[in-house]
MDTraj code that builds the backbone (N, CA, C; nanometers):
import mdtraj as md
import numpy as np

residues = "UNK UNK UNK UNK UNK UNK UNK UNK UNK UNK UNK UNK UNK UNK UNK UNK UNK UNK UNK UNK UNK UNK UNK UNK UNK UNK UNK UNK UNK UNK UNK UNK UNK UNK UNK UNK UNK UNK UNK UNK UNK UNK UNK UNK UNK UNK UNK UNK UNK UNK UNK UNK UNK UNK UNK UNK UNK UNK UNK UNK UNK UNK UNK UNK UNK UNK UNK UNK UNK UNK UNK UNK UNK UNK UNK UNK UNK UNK UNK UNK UNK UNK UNK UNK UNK UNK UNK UNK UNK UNK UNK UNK UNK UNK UNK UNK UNK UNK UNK UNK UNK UNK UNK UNK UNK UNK UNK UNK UNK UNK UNK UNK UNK UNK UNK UNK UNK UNK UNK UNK UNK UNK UNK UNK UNK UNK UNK UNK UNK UNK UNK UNK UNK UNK UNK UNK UNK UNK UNK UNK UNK UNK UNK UNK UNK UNK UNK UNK UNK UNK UNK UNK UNK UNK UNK UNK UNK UNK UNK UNK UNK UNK UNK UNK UNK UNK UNK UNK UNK UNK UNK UNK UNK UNK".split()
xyz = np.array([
    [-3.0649, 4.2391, 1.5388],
    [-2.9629, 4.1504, 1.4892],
    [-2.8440, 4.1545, 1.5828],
    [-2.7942, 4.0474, 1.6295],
    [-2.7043, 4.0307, 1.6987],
    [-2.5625, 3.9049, 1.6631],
    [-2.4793, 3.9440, 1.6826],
    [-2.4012, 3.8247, 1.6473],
    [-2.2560, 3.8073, 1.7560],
    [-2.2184, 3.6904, 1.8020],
    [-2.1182, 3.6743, 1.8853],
    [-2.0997, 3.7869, 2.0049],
    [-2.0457, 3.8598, 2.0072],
    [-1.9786, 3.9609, 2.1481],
    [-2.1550, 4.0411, 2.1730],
    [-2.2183, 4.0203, 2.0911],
    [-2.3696, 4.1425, 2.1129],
    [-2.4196, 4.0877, 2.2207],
    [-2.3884, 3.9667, 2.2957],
    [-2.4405, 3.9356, 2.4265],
    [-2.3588, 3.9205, 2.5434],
    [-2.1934, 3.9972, 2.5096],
    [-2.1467, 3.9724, 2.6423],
    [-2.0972, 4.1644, 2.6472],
    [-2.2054, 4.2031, 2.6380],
    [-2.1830, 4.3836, 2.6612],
    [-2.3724, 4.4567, 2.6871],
    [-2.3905, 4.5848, 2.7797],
    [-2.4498, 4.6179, 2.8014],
    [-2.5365, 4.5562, 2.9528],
    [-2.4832, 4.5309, 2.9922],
    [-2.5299, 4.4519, 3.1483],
    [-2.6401, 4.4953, 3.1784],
    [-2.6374, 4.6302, 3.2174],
    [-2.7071, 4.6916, 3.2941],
    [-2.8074, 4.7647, 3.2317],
    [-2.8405, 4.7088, 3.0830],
    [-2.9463, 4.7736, 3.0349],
    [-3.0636, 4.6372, 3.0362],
    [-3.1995, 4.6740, 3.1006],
    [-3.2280, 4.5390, 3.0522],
    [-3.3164, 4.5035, 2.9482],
    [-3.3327, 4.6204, 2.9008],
    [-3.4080, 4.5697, 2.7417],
    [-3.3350, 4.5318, 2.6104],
    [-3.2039, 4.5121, 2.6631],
    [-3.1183, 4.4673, 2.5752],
    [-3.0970, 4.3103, 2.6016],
    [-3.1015, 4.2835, 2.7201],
    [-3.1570, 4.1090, 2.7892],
    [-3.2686, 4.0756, 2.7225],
    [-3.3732, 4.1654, 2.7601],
    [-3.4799, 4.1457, 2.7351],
    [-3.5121, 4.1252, 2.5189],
    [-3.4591, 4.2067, 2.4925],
    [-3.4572, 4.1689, 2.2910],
    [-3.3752, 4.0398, 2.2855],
    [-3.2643, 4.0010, 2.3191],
    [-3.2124, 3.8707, 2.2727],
    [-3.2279, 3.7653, 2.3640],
    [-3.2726, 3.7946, 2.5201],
    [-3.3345, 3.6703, 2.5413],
    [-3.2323, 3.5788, 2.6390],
    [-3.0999, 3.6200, 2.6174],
    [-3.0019, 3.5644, 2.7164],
    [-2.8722, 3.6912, 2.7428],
    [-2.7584, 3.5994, 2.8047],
    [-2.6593, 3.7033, 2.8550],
    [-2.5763, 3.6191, 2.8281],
    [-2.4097, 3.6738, 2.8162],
    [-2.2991, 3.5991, 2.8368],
    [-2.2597, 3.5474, 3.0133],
    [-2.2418, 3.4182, 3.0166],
    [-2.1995, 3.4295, 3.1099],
    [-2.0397, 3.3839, 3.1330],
    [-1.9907, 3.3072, 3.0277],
    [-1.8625, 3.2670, 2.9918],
    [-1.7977, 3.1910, 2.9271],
    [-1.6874, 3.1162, 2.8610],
    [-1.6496, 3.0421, 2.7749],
    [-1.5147, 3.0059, 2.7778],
    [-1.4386, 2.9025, 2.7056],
    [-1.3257, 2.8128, 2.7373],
    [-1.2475, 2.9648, 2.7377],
    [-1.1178, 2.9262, 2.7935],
    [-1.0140, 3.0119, 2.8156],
    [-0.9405, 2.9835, 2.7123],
    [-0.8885, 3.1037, 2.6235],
    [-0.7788, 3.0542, 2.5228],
    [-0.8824, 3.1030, 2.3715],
    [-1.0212, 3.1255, 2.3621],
    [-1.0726, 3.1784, 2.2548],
    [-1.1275, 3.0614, 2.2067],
    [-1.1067, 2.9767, 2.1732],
    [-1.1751, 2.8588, 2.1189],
    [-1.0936, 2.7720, 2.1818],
    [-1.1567, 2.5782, 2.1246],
    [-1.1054, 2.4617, 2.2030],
    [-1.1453, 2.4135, 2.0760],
    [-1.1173, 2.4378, 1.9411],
    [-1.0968, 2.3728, 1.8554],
    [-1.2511, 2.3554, 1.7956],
    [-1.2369, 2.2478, 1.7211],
    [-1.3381, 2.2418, 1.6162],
    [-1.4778, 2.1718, 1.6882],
    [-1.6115, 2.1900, 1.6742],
    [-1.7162, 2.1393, 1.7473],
    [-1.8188, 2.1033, 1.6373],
    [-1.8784, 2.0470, 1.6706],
    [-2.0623, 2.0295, 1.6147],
    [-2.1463, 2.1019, 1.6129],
    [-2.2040, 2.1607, 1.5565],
    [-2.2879, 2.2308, 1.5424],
    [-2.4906, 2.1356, 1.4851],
    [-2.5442, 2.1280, 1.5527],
    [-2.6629, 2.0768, 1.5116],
    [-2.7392, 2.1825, 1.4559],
    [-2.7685, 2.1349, 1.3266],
    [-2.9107, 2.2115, 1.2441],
    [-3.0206, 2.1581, 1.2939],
    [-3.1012, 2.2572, 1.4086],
    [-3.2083, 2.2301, 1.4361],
    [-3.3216, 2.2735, 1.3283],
    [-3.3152, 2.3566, 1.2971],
    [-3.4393, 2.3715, 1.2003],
    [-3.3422, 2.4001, 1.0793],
    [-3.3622, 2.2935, 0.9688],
    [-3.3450, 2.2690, 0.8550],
    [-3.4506, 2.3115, 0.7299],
    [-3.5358, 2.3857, 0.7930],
    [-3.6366, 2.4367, 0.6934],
    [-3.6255, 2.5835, 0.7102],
    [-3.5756, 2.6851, 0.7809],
    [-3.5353, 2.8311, 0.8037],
    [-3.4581, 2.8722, 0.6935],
    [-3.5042, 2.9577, 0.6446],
    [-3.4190, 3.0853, 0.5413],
    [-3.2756, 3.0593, 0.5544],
    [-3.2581, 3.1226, 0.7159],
    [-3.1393, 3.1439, 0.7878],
    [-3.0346, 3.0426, 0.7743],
    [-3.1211, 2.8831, 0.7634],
    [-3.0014, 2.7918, 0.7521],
    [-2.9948, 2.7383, 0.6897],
    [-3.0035, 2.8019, 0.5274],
    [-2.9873, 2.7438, 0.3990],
    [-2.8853, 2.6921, 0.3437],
    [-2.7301, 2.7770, 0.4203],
    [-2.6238, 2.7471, 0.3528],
    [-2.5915, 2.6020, 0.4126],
    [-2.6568, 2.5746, 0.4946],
    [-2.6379, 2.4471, 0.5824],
    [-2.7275, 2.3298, 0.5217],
    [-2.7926, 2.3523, 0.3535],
    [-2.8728, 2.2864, 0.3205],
    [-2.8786, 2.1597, 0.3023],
    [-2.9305, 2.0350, 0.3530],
    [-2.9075, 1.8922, 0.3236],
    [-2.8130, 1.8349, 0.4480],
    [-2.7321, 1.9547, 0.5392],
    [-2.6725, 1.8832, 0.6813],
    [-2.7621, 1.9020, 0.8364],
    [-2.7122, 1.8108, 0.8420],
    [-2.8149, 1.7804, 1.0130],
    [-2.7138, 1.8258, 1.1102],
    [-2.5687, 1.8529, 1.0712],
    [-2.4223, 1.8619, 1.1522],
    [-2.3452, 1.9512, 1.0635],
    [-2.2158, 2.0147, 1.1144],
    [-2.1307, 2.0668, 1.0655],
    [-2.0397, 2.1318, 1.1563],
    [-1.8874, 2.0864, 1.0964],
    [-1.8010, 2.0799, 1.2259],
    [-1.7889, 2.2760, 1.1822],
    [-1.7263, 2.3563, 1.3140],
    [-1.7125, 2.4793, 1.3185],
    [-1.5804, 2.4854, 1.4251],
    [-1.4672, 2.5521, 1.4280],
    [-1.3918, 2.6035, 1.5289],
    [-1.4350, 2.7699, 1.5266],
    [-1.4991, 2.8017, 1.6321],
    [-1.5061, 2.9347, 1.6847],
    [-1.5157, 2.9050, 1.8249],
    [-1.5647, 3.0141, 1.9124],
    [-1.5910, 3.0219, 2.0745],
    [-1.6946, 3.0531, 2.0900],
    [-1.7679, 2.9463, 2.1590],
    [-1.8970, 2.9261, 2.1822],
    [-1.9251, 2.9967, 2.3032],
    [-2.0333, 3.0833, 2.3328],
    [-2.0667, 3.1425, 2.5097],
    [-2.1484, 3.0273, 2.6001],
    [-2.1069, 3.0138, 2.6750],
    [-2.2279, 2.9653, 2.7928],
    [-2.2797, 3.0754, 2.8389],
    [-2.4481, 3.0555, 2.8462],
    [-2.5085, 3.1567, 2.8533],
    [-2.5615, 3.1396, 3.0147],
    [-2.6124, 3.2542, 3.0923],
    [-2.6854, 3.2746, 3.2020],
    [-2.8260, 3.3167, 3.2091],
    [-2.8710, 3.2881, 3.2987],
    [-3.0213, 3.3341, 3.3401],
    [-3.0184, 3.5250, 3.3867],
    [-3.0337, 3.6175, 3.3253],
    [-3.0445, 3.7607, 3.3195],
    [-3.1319, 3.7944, 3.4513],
    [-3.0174, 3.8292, 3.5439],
    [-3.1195, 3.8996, 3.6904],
    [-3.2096, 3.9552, 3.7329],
    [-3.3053, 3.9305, 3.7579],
    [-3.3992, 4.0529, 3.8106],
    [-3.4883, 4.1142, 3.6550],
    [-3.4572, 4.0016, 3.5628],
    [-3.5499, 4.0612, 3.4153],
    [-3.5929, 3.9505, 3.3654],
    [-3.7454, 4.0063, 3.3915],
    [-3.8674, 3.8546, 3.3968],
    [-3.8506, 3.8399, 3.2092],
    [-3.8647, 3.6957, 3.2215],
    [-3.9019, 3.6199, 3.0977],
    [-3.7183, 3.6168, 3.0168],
    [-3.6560, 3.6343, 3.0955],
    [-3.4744, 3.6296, 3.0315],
    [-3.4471, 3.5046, 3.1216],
    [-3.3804, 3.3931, 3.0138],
    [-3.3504, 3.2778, 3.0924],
    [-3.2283, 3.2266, 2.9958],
    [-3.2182, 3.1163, 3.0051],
    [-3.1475, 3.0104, 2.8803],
    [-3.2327, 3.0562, 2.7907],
    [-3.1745, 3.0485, 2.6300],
    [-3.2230, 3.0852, 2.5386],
    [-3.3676, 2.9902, 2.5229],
    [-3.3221, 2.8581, 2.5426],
    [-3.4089, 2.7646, 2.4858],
    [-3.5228, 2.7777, 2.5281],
    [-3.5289, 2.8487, 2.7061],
    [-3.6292, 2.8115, 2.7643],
    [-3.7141, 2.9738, 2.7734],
    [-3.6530, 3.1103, 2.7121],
    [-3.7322, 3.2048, 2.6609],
    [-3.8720, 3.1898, 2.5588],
    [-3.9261, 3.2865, 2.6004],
    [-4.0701, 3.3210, 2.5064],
    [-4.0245, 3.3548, 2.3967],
    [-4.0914, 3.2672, 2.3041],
    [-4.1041, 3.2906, 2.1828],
    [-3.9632, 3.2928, 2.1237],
    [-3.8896, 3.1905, 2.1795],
    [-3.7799, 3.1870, 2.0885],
    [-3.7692, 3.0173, 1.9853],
    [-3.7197, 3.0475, 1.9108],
    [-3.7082, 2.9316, 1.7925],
    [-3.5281, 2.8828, 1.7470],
    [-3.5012, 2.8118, 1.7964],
    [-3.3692, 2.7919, 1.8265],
    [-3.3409, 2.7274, 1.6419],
    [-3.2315, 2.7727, 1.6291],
    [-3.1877, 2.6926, 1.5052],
    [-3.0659, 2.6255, 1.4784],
    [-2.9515, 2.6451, 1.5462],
    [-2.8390, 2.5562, 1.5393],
    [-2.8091, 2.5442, 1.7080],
    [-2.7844, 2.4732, 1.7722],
    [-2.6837, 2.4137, 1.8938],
    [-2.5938, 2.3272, 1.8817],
    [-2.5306, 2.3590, 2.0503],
    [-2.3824, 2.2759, 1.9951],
    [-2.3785, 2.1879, 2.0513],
    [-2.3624, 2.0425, 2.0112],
    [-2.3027, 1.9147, 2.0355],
    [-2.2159, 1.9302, 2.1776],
    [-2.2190, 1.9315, 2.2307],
    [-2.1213, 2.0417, 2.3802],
    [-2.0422, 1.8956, 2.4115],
    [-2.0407, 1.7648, 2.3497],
    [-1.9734, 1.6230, 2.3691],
    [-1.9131, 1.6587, 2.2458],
    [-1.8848, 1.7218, 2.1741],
    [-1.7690, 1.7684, 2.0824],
    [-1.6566, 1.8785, 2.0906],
    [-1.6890, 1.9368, 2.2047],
    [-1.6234, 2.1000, 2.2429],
    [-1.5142, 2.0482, 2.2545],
    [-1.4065, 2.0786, 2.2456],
    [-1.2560, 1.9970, 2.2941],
    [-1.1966, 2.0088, 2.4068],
    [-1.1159, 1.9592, 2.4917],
    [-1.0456, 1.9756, 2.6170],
    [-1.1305, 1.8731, 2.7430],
    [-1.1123, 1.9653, 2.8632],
    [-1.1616, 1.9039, 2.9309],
    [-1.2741, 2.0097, 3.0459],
    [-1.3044, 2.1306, 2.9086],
    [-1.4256, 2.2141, 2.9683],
    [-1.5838, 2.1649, 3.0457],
    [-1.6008, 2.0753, 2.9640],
    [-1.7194, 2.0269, 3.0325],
    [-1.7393, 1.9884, 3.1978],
    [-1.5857, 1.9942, 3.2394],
    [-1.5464, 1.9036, 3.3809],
    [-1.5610, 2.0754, 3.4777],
    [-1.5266, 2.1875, 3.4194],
    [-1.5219, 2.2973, 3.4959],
    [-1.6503, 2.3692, 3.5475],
    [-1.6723, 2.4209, 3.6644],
    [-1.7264, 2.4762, 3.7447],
    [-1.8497, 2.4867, 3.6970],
    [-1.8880, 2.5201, 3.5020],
    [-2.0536, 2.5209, 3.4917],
    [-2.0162, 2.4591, 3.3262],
    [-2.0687, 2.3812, 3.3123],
    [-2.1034, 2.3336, 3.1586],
    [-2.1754, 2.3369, 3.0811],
    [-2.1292, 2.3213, 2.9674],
    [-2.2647, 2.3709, 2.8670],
    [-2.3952, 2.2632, 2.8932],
    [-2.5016, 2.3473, 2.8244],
    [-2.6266, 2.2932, 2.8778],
    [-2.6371, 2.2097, 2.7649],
    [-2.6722, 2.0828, 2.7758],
    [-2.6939, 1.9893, 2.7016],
    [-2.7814, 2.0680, 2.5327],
    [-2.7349, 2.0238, 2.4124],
    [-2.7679, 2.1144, 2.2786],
    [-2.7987, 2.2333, 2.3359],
    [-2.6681, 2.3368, 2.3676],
    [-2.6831, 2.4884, 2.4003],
    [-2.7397, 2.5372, 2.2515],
    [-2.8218, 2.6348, 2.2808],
    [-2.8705, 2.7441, 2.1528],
    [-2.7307, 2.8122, 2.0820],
    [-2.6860, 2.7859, 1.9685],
    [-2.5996, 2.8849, 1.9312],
    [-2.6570, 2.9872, 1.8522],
    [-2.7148, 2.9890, 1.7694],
    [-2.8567, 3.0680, 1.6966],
    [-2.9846, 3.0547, 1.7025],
    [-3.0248, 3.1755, 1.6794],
    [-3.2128, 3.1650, 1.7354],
    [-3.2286, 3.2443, 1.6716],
    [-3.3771, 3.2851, 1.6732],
    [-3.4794, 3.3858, 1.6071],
    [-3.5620, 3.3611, 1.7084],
    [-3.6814, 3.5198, 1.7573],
    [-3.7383, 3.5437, 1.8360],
    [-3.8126, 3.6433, 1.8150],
    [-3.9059, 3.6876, 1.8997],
    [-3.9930, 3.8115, 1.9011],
    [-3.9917, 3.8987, 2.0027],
    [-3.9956, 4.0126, 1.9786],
    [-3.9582, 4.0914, 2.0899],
    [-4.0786, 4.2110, 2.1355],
    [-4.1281, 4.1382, 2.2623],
    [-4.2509, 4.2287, 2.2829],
    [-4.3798, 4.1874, 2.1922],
    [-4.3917, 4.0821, 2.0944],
    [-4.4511, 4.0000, 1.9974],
    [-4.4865, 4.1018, 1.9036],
    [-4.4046, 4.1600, 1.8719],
    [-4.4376, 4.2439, 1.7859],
    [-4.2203, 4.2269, 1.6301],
    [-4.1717, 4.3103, 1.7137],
    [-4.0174, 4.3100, 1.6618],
    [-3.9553, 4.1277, 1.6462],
    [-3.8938, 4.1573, 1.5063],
    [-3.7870, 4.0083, 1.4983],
    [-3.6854, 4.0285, 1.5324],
    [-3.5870, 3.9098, 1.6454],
    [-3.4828, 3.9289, 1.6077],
    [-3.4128, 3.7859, 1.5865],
    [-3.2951, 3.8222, 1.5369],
    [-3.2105, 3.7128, 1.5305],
    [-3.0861, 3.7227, 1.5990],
    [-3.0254, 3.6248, 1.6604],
    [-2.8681, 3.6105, 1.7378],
    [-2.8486, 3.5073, 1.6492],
    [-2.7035, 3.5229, 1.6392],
    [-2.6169, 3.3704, 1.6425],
    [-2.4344, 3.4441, 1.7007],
    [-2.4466, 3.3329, 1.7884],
    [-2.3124, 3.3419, 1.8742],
    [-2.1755, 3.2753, 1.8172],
    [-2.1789, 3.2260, 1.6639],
    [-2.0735, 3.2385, 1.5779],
    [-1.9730, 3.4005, 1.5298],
    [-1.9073, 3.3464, 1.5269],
    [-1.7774, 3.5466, 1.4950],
    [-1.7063, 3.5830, 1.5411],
    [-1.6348, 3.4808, 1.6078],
    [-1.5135, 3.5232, 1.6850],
    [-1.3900, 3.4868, 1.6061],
    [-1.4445, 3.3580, 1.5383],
    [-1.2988, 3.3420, 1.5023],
    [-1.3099, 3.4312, 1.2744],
    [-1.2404, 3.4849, 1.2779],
    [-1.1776, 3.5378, 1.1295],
    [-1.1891, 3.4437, 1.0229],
    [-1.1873, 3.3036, 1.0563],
    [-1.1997, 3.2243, 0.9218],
    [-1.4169, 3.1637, 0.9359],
    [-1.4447, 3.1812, 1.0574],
    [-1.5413, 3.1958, 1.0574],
    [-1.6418, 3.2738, 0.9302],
    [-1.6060, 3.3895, 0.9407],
    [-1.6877, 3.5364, 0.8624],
    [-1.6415, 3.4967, 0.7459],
    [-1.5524, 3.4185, 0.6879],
    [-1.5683, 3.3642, 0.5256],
    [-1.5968, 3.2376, 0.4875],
    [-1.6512, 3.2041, 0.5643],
    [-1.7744, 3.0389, 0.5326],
    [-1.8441, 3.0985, 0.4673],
    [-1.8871, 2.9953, 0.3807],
    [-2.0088, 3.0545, 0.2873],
    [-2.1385, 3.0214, 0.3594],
    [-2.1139, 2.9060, 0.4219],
    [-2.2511, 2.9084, 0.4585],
    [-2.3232, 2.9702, 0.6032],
    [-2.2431, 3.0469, 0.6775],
    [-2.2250, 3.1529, 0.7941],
    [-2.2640, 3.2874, 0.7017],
    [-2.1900, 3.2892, 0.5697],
    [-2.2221, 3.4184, 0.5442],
    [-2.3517, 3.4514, 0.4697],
    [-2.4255, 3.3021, 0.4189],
    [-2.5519, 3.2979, 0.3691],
    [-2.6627, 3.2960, 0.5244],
    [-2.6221, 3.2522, 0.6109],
    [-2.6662, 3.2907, 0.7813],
    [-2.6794, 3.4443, 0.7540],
    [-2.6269, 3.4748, 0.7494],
    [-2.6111, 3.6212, 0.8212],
    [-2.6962, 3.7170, 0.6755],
    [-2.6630, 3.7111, 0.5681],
    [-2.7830, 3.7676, 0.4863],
    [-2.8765, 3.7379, 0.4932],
    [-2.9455, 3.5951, 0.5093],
    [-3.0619, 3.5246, 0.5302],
    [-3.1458, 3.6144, 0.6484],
    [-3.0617, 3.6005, 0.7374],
    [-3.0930, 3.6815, 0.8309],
    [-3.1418, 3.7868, 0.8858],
    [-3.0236, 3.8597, 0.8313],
    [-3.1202, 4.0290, 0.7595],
    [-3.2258, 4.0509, 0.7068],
    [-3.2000, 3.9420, 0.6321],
    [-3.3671, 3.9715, 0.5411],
    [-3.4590, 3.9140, 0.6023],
    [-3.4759, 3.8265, 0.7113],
    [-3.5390, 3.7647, 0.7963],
    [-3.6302, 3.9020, 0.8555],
    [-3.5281, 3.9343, 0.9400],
    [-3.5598, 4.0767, 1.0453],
    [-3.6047, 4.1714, 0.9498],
    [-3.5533, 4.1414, 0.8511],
    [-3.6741, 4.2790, 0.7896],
    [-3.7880, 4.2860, 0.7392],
    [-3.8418, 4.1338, 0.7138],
    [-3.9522, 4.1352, 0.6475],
    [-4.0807, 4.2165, 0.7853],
    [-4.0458, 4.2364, 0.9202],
    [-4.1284, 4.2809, 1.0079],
    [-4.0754, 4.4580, 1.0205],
    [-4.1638, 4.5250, 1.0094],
    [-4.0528, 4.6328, 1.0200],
    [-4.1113, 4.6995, 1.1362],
    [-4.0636, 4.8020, 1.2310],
    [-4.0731, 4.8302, 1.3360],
    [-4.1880, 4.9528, 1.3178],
    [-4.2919, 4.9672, 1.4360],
    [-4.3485, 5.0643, 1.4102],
    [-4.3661, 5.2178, 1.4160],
    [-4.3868, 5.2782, 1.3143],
    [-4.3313, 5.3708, 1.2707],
    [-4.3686, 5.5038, 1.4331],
    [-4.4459, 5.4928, 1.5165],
    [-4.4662, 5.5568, 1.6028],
    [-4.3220, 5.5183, 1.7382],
    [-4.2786, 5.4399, 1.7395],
    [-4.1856, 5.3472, 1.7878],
    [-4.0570, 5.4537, 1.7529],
    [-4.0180, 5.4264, 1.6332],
    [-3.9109, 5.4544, 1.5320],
    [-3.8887, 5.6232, 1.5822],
    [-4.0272, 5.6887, 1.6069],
    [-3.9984, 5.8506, 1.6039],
    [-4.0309, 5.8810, 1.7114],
    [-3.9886, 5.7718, 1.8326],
    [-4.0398, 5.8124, 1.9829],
    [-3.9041, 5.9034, 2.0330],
    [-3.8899, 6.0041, 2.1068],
    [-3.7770, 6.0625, 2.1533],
    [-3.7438, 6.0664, 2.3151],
    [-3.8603, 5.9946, 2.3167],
    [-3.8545, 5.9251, 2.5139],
    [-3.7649, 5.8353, 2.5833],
    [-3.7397, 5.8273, 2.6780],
    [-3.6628, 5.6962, 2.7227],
    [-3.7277, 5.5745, 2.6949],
    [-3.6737, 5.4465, 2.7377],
    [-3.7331, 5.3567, 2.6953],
    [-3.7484, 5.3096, 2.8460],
    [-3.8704, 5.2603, 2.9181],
    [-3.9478, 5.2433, 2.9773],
    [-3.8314, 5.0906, 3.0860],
    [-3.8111, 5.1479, 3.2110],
    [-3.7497, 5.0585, 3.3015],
    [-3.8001, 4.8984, 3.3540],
    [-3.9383, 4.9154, 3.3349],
    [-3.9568, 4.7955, 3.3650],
    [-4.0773, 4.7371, 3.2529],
    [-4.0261, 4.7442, 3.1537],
    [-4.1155, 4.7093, 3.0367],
    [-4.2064, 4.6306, 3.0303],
    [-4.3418, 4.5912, 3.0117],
    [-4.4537, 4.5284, 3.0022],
    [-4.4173, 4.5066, 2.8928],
    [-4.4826, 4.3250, 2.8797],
    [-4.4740, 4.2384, 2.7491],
    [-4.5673, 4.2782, 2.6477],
])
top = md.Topology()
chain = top.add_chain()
for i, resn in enumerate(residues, 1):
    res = top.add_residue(resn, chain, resSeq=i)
    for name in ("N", "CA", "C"):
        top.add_atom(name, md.element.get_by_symbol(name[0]), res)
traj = md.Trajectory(xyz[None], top)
């Protein structure tokens, strides 16, 4: 489970690329640019129930533009990772200002939340909503985020896994 800042920390680990699938690479200056779009891509997910009956919904938080993860096979844009299932993106012709004009722009419907598999075995879920404070008391962000949980848990990790006391393996096989 990951949410907002869980992808712009840990660089240099890469099975932490490797579980969510992307990286931070940067975002408007100033914390947010006001209120945006948000598209409900999958309208049939647990996860985006509180969003039930909308195809849209405006949000002010700070959205990441994400990067392609160096030198760690199968880490790209979210969209274009294994086994990922995208569920809300952002309208990036709604972001406010005049970000889209700077040096890298959002990728046409960027992933803001997903669900994925990790190693095809582990669930996880991101969503890059939580920066902003009035955010975390939406109801329907906060039905996201329980949904969620309970998402990731219906798979539970295996128990030989759980009681390993080894490092975790540098160049990990899928």
């Amino acid at each position: 489970l990951g949410f907002h800042a869980a992808l712009d920390s840990d660089y240099g680990w890469a099975e932490h690329a490797e579980l969510f699938g992307a990286q931070f690479d940067s975002h408007p200056k100033g914390a947010g640019s006001g209120e945006a779009r948000m598209l409900v891509e999958d309208r049939t997910s647990p996860i985006t129930a509180g969003w039930k009956g909308k195809s849209s919904f405006m949000l002010d938080d700070e959205y990441y533009r994400w990067r392609t993860a160096k030198r760690i096979p199968d880490v790209s844009l979210p969209r274009n990772a294994p086994d990922t299932h995208v569920l809300l993106s952002l309208d990036e012709g709604t972001v406010g200002g005049d970000i889209q004009k700077g040096p890298i722009a959002y990728e046409h419907h960027q992933p803001i939340a997903w669900t994925k598999t990790f190693r095809n075995k582990g669930r996880v879920y991101y969503n890059n909503m939580g920066h902003s404070d009035s955010t975390w008391t939406d109801p329907a962000f906060r039905t996201s985020l329980t949904n969620g949980v309970d998402w990731v848990s219906q798979v539970r990790p295996d128990a030989k896994c759980l009681a390993g006391t080894g490092s975790v393996a540098s160049n990990p096989k899928p």
